[in-house]
MARVEXLO-204552 format. One line per field, with one value per atom (N, C-alpha, C): x, z, y; residue number from 1; residue in three letters; atom name. Coordinates in nm, 3 decimals, padded with zeros to 5 digits. Layout:
u c(X|...);
w c(Z|...);
v c(Y|...);
k c(NUM|...);
r c(ALA|...);
a c(CA|...);
***
This chain:
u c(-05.004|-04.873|-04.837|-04.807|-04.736|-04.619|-04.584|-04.454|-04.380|-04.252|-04.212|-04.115|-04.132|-04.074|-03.963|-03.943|-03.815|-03.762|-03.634|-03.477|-03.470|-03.268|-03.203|-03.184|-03.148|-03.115|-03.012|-02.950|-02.786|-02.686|-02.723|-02.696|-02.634|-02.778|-02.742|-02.667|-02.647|-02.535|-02.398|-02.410|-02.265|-02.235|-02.307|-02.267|-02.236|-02.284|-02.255|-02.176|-02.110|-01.959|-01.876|-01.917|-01.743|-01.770|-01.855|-01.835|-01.750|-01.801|-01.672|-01.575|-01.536|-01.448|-01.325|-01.357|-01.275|-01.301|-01.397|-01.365|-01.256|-01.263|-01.103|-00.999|-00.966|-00.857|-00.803|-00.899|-00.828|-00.847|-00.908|-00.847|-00.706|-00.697|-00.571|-00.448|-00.450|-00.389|-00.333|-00.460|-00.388|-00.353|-00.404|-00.356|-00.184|-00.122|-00.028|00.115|00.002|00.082|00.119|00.011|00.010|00.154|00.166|00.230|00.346|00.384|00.560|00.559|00.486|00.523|00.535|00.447|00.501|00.625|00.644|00.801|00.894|00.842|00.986|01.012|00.893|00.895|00.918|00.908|01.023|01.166|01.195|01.314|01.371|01.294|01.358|01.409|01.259|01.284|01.408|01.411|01.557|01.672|01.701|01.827|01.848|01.687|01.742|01.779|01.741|01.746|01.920|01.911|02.071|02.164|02.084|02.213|02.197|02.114|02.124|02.208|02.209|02.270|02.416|02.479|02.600|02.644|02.590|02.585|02.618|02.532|02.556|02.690|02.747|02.837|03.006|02.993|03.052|03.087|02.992|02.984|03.031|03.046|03.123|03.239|03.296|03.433|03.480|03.487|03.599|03.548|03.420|03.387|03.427|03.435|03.511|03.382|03.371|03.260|03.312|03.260|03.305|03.305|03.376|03.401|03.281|03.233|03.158|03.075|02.963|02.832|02.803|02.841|02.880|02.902|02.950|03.027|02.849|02.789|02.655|02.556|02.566|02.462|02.462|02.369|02.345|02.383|02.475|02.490|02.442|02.414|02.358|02.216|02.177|02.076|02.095|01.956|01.933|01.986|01.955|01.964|01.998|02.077|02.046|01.965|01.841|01.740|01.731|01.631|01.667|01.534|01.581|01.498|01.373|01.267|01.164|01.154|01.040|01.047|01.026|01.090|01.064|01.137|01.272|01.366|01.468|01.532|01.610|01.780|01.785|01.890|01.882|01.968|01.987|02.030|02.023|02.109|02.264|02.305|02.460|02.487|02.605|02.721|02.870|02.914|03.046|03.112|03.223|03.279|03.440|03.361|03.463|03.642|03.691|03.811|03.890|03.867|03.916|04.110|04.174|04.309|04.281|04.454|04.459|04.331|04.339|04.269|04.119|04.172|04.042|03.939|03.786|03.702|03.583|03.617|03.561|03.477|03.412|03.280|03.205|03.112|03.020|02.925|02.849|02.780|02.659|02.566|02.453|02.341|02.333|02.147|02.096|01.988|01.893|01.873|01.838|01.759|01.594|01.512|01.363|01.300|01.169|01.103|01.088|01.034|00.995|01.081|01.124|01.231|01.181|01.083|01.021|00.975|01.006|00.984|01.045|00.956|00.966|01.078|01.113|01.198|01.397|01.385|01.458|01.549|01.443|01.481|01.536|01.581|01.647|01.737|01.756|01.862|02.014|02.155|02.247|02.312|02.271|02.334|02.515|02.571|02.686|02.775|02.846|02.927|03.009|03.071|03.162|03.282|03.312|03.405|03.523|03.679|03.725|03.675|03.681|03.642|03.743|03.709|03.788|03.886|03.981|04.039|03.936|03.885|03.810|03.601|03.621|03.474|03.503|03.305|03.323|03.298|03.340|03.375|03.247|03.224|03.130|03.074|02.945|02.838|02.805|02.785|02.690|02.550|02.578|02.448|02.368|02.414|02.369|02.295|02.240|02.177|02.065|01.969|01.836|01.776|01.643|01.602|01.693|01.798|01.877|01.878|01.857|01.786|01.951|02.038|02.150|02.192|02.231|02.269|02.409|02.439|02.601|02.587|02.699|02.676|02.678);
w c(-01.170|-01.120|-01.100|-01.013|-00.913|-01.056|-01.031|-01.068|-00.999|-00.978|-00.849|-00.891|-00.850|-00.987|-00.841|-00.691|-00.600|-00.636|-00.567|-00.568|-00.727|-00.701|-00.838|-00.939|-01.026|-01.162|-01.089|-01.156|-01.127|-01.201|-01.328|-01.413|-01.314|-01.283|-01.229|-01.098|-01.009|-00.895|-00.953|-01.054|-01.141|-01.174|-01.245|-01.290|-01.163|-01.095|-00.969|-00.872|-00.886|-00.812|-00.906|-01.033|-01.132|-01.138|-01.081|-01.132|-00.931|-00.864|-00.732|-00.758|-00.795|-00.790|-00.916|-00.993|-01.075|-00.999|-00.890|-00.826|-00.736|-00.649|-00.555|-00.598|-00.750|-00.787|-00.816|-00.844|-00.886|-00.730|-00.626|-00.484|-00.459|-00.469|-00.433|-00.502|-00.622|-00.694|-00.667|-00.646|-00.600|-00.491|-00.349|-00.231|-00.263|-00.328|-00.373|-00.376|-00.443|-00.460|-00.369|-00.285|-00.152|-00.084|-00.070|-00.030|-00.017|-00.134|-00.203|-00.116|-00.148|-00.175|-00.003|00.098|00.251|00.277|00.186|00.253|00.171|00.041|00.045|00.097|00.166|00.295|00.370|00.440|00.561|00.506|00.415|00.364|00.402|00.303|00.295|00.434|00.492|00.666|00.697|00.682|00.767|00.767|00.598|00.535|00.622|00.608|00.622|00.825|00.908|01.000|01.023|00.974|00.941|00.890|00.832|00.769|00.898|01.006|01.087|01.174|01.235|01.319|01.299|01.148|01.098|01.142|01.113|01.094|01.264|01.370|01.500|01.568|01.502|01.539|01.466|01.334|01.297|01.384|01.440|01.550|01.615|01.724|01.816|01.821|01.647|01.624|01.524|01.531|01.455|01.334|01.303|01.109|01.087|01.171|01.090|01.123|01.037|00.968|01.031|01.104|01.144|01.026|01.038|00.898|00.943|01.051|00.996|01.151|01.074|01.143|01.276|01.349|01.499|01.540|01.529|01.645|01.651|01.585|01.523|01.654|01.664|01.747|01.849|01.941|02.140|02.142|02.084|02.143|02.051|01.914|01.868|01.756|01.761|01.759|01.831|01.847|01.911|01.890|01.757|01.649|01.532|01.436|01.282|01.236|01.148|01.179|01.040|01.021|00.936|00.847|00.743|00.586|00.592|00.570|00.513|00.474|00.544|00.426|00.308|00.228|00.113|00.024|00.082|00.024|-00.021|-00.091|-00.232|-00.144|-00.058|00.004|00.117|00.207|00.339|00.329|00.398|00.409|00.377|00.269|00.261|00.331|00.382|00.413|00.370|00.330|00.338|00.391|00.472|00.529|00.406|00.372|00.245|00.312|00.179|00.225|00.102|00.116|-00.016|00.008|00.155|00.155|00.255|00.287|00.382|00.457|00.568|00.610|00.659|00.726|00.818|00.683|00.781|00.685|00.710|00.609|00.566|00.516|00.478|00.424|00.440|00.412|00.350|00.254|00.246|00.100|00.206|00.195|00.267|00.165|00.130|00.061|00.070|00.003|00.022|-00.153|-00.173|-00.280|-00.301|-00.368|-00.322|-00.450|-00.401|-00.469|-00.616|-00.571|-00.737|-00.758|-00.892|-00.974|-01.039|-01.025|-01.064|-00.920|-00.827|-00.669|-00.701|-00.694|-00.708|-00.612|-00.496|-00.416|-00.521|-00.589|-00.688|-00.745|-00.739|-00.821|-00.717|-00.591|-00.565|-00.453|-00.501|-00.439|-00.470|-00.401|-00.469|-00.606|-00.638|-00.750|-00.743|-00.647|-00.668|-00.690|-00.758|-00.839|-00.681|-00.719|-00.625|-00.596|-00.445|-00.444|-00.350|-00.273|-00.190|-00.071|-00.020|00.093|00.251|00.321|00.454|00.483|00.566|00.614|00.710|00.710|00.760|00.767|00.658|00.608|00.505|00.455|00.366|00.196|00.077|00.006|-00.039|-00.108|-00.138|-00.255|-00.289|-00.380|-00.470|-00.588|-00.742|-00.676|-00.680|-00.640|-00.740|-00.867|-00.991|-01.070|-01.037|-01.029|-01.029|-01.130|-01.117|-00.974|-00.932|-00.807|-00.666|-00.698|-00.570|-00.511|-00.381|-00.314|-00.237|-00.300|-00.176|-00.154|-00.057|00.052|00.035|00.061|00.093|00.170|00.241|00.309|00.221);
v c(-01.930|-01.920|-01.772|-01.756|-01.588|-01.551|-01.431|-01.393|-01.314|-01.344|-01.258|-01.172|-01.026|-00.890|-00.867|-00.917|-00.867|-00.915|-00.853|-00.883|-00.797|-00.876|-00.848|-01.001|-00.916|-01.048|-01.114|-01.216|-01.237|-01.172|-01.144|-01.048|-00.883|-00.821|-00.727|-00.686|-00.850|-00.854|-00.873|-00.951|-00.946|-00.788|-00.698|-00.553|-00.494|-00.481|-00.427|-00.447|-00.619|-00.650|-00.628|-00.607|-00.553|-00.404|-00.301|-00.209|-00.156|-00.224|-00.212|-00.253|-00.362|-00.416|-00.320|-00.228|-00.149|-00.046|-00.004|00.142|00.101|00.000|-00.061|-00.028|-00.088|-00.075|00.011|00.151|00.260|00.321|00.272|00.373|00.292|00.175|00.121|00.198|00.203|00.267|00.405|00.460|00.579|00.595|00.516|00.490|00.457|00.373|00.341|00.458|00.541|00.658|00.724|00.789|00.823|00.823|00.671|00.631|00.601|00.626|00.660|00.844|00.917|01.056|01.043|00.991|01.026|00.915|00.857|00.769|00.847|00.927|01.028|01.153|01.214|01.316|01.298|01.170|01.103|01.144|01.056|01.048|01.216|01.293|01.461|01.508|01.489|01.502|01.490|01.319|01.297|01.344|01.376|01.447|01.567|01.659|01.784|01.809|01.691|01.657|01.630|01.505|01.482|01.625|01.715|01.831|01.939|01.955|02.040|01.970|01.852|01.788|01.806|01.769|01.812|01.970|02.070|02.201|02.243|02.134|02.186|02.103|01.974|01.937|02.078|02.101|02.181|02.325|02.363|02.470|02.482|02.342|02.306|02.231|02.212|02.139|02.236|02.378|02.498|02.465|02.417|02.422|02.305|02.208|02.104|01.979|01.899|01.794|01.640|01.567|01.417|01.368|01.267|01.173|01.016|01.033|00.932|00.963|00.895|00.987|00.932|00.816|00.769|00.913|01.012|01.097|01.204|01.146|01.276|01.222|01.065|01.045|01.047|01.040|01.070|01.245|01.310|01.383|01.524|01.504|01.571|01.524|01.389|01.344|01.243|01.179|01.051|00.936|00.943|00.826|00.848|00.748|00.772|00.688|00.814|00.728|00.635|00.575|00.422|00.475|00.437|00.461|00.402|00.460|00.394|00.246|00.147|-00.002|00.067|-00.012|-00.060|00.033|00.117|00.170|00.108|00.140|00.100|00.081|00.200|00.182|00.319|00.281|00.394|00.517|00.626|00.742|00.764|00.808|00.805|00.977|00.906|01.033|01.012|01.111|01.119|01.279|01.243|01.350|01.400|01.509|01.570|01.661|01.640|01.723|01.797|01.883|01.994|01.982|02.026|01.983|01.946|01.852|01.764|01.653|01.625|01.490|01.544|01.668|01.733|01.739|01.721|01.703|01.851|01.933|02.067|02.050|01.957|01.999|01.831|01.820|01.683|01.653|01.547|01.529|01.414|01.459|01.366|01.312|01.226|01.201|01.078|01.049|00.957|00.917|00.758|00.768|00.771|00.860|00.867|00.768|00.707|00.660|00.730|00.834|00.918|00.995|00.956|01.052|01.140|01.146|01.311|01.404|01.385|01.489|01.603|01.692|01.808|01.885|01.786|01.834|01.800|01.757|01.730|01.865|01.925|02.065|02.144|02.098|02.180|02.174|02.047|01.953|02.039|01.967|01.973|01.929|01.848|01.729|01.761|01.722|01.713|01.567|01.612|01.458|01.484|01.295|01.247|01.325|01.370|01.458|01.330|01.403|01.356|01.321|01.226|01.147|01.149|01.247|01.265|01.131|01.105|01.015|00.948|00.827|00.791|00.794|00.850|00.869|00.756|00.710|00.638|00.680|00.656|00.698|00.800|00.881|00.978|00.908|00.972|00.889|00.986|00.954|01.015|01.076|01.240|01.302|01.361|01.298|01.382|01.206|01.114|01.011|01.057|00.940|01.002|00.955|01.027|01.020|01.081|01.081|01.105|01.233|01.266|01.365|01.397|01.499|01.521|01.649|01.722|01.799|01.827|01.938|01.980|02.145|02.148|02.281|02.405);
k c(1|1|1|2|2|2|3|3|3|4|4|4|5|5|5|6|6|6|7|7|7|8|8|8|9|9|9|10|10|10|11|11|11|12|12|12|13|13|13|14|14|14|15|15|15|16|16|16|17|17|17|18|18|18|19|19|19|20|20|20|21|21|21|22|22|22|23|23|23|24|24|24|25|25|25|26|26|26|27|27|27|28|28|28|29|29|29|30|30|30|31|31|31|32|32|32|33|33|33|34|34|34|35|35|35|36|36|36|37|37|37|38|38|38|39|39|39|40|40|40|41|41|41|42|42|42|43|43|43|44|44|44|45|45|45|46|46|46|47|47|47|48|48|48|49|49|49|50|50|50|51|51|51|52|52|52|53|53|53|54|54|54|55|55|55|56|56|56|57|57|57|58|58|58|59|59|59|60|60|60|61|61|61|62|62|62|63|63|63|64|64|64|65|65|65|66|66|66|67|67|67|68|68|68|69|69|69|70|70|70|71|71|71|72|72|72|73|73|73|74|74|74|75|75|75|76|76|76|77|77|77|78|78|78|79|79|79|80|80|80|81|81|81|82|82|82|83|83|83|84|84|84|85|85|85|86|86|86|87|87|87|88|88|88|89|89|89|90|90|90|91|91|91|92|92|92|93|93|93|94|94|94|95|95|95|96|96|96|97|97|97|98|98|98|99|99|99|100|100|100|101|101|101|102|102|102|103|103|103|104|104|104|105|105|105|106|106|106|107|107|107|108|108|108|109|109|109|110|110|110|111|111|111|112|112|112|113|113|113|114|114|114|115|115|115|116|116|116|117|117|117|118|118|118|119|119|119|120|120|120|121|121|121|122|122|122|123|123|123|124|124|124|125|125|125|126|126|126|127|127|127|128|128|128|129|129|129|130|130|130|131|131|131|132|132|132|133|133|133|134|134|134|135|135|135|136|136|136|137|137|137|138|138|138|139|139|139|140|140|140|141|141|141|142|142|142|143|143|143|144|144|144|145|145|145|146|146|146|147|147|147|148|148|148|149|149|149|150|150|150|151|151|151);
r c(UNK|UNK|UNK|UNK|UNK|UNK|UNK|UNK|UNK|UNK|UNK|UNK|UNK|UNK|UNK|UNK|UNK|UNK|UNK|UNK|UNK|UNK|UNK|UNK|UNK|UNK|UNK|UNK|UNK|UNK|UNK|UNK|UNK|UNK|UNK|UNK|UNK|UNK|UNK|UNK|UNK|UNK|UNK|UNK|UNK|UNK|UNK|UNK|UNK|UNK|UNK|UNK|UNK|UNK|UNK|UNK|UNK|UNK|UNK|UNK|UNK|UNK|UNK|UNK|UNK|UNK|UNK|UNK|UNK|UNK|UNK|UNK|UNK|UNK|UNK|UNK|UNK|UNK|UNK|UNK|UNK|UNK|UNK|UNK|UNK|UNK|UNK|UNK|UNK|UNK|UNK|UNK|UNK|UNK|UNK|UNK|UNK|UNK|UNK|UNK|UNK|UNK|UNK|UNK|UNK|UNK|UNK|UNK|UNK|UNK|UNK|UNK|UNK|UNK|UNK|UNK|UNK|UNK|UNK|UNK|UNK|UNK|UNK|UNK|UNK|UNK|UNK|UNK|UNK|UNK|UNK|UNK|UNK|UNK|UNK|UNK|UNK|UNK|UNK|UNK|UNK|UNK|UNK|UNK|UNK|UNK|UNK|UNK|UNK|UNK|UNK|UNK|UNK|UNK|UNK|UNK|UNK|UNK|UNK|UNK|UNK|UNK|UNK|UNK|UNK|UNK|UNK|UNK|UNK|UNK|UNK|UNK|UNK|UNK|UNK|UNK|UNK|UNK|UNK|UNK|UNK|UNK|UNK|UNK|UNK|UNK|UNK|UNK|UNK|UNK|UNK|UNK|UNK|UNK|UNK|UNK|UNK|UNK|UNK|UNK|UNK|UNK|UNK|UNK|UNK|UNK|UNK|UNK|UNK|UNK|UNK|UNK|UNK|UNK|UNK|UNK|UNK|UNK|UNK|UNK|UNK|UNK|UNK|UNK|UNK|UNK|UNK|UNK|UNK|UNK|UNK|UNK|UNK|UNK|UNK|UNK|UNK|UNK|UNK|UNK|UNK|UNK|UNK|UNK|UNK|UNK|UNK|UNK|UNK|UNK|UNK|UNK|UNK|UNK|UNK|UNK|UNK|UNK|UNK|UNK|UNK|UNK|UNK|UNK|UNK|UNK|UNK|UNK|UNK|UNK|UNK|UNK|UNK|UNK|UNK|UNK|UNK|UNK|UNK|UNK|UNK|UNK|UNK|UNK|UNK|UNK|UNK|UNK|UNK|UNK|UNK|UNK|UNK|UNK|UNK|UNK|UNK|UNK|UNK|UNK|UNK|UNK|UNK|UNK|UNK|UNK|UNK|UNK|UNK|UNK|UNK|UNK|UNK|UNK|UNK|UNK|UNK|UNK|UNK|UNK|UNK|UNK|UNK|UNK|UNK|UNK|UNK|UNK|UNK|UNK|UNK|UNK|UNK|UNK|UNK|UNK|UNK|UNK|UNK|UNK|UNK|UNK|UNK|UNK|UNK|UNK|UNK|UNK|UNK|UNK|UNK|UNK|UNK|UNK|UNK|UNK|UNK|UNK|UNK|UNK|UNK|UNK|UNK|UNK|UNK|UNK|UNK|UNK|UNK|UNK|UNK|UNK|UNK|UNK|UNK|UNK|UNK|UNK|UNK|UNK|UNK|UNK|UNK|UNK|UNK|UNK|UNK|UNK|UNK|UNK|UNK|UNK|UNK|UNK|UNK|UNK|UNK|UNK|UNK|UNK|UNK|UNK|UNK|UNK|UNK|UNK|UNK|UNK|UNK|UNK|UNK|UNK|UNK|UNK|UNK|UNK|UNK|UNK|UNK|UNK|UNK|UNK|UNK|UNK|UNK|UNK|UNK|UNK|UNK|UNK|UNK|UNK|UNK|UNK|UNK|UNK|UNK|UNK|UNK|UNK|UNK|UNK|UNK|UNK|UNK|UNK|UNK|UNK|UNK|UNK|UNK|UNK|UNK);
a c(N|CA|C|N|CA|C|N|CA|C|N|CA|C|N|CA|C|N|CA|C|N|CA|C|N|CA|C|N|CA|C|N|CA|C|N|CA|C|N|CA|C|N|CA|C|N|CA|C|N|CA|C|N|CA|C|N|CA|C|N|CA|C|N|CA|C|N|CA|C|N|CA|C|N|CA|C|N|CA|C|N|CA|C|N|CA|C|N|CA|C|N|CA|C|N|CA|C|N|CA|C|N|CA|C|N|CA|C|N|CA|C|N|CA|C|N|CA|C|N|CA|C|N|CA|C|N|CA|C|N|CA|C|N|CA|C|N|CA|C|N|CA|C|N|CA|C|N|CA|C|N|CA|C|N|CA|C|N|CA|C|N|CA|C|N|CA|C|N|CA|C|N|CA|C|N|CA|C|N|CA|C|N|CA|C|N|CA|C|N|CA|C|N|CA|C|N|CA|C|N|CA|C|N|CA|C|N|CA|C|N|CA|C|N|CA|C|N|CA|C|N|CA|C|N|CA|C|N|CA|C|N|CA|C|N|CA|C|N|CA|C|N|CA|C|N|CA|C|N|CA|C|N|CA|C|N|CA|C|N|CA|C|N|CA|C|N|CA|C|N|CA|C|N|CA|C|N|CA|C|N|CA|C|N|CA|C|N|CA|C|N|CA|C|N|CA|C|N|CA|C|N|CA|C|N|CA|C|N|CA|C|N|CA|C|N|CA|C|N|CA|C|N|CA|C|N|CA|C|N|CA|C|N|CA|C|N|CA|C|N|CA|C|N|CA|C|N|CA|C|N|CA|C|N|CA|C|N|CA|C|N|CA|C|N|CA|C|N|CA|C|N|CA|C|N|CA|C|N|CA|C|N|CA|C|N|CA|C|N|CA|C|N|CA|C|N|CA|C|N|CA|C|N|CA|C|N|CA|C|N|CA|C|N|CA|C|N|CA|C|N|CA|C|N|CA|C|N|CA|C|N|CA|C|N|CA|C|N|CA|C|N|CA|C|N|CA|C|N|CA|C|N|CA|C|N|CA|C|N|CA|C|N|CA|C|N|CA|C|N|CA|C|N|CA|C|N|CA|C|N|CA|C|N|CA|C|N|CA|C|N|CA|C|N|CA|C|N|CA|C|N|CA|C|N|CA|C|N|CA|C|N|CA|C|N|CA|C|N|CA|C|N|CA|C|N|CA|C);
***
């Protein structure tokens, strides 16, 4: 009787589909990650997109800030653009007012996946201020994760 020394064991096709099958999981894994950090560089993007757009409507309205961000689009962006899937929630604005109605200043942010982004550090964190006549109410910028803007 022959003995036949080819191929593998079954043994050794088993070691060799679990030792892939744990390299997957740790590329997925870190693919995972990946993947948060460019949907919160979108995110940053957009803010700091959204805070120039503000800055050029201000220019051309005596310093003064729209109370709600309709007056921002077609003519000084395209669009407002829309959050990342799988975000927690959309772009806030509010159009601020130190006196009277006119709105002098604003408060823009995003919430980001990772509350440890280094872009964190150097954010505004400003607490809820007054809300222009016709803006909608202003939001907690001192929240963990929350990525926000002021002039």
């Amino acid at each position: 009787m022959k003995k036949f020394t080819r191929g593998f064991t079954l043994i050794e096709l088993l070691v060799v589909i679990a030792i892939i099958g744990i390299l997957s999981s740790v590329v997925l894994a870190s693919l995972n990650s990946a993947r948060e950090k460019a949907r919160d560089a979108k995110r940053i993007s957009d803010i700091k997109q959204i805070q120039l757009a503000l800055e050029l409507y201000a220019d051309s309205h005596a310093g003064l800030y729209p109370a709600a961000t309709s007056s921002l689009v077609t003519t000084y962006m395209p669009s407002w653009p829309v959050a990342p899937a799988g975000s927690p929630a959309g772009y806030q604005y509010a159009g601020l007012a130190t006196t009277g109605t006119a709105c002098n200043s604003y408060h823009v942010g995003v919430l980001l996946e990772q509350t440890t982004h280094t872009a964190l550090n150097s954010d505004s964190n400003a607490t809820a201020g007054t809300a222009c006549s016709g803006s909608d109410a202003d939001f907690n910028g001192t929240a963990a994760g929350v990525y926000d803007l002021k002039p």
